[in-house]
C-alpha positions in Angstrom: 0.0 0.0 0.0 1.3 3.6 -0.2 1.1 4.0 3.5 3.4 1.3 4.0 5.9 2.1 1.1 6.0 5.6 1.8 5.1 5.9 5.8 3.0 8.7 4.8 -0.7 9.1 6.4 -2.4 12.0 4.3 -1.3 13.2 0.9 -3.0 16.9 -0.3 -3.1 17.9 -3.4 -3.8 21.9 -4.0 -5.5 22.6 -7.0 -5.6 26.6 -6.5 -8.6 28.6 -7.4 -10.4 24.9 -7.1 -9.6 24.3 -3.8 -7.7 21.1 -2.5 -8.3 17.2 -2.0 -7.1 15.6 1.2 -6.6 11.9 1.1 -6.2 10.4 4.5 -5.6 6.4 5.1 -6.9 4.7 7.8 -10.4 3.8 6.8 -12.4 0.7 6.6 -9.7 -1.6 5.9 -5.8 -1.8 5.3 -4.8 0.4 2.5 -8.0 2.2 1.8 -8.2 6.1 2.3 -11.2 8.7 3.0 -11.1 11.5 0.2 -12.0 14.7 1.5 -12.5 18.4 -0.9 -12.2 21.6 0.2 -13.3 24.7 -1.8 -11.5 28.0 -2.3 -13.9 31.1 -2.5 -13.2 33.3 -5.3 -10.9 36.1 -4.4 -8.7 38.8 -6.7 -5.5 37.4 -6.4 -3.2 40.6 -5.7 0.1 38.6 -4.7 0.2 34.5 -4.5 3.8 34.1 -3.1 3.6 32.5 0.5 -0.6 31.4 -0.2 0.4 28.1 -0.4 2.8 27.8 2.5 -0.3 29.3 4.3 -2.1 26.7 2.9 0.2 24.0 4.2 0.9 25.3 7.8 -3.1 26.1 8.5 -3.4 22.3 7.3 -0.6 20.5 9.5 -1.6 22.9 12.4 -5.1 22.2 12.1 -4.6 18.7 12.0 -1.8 18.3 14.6 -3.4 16.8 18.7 -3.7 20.4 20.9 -0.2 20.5 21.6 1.4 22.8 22.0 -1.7 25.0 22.0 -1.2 28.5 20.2 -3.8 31.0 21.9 -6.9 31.1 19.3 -5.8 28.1 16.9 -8.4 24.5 17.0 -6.3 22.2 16.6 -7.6 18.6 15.6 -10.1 19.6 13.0 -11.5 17.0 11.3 -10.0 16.8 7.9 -12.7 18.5 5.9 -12.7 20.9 8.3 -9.1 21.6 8.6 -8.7 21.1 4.7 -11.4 24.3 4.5 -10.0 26.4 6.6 -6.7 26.3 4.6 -8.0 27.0 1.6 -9.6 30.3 3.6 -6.0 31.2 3.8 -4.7 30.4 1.1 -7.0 32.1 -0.6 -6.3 35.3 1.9 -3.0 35.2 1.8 -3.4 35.3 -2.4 -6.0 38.4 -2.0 -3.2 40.2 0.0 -0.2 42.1 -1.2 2.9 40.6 0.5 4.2 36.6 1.3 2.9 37.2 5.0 -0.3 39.5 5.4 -1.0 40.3 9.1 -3.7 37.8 10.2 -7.2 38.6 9.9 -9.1 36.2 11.2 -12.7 38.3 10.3 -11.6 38.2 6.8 -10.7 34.7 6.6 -14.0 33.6 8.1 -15.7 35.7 5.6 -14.0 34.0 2.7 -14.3 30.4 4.0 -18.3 31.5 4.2 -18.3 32.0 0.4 -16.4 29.0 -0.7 -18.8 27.1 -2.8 
């Protein structure tokens, strides 16, 4: 199985302004894998350098157990959940000018409530 020839539990694959699909092993039986989407709201890219690193550290954070907690972050989303919430950012960080926008956690709430 891939798990066990690449020790890897979860593979992502961004697709940009279509969002991302989460594939995460450990479902019914050995080497099957729950598929999850997430949906990135439409957003006037200004600057896309540093959306995707967004995208991966909201992802790995969201999905890490609550430790070490960071004041304000869920951690242990489930995956569709977590995989939503990155593309949020991603798409953020893409509608901001700049690699690292200063947080806005209003705005990203507002764009995750558009994603289709």
């Amino acid at each position: 199985s891939f798990t066990f020839a690449t020790g890897a539990a979860a593979v992502c694959v961004t697709r940009g302004a279509k969002g991302a699909a989460l594939w995460v092993a450990g479902g019914e039986g050995e080497g099957e894998w729950s598929q999850h989407s997430g949906f990135a709201a439409a957003v006037d890219a200004r600057d896309t350098i540093g959306a995707g690193d967004s995208f991966l550290a909201s992802l790995i954070l969201s999905l890490l157990p609550d430790e070490p907690a960071s004041p304000g972050v869920r951690h242990e989303l489930d995956a569709t959940d977590a995989l939503a919430r990155a593309c949020a950012i991603g798409a953020f960080v893409a509608s901001m000018p700049g690699a690292t926008p200063k947080h806005d956690a209003d705005a990203i709430e507002r764009i995750r409530a558009f994603a289709p």
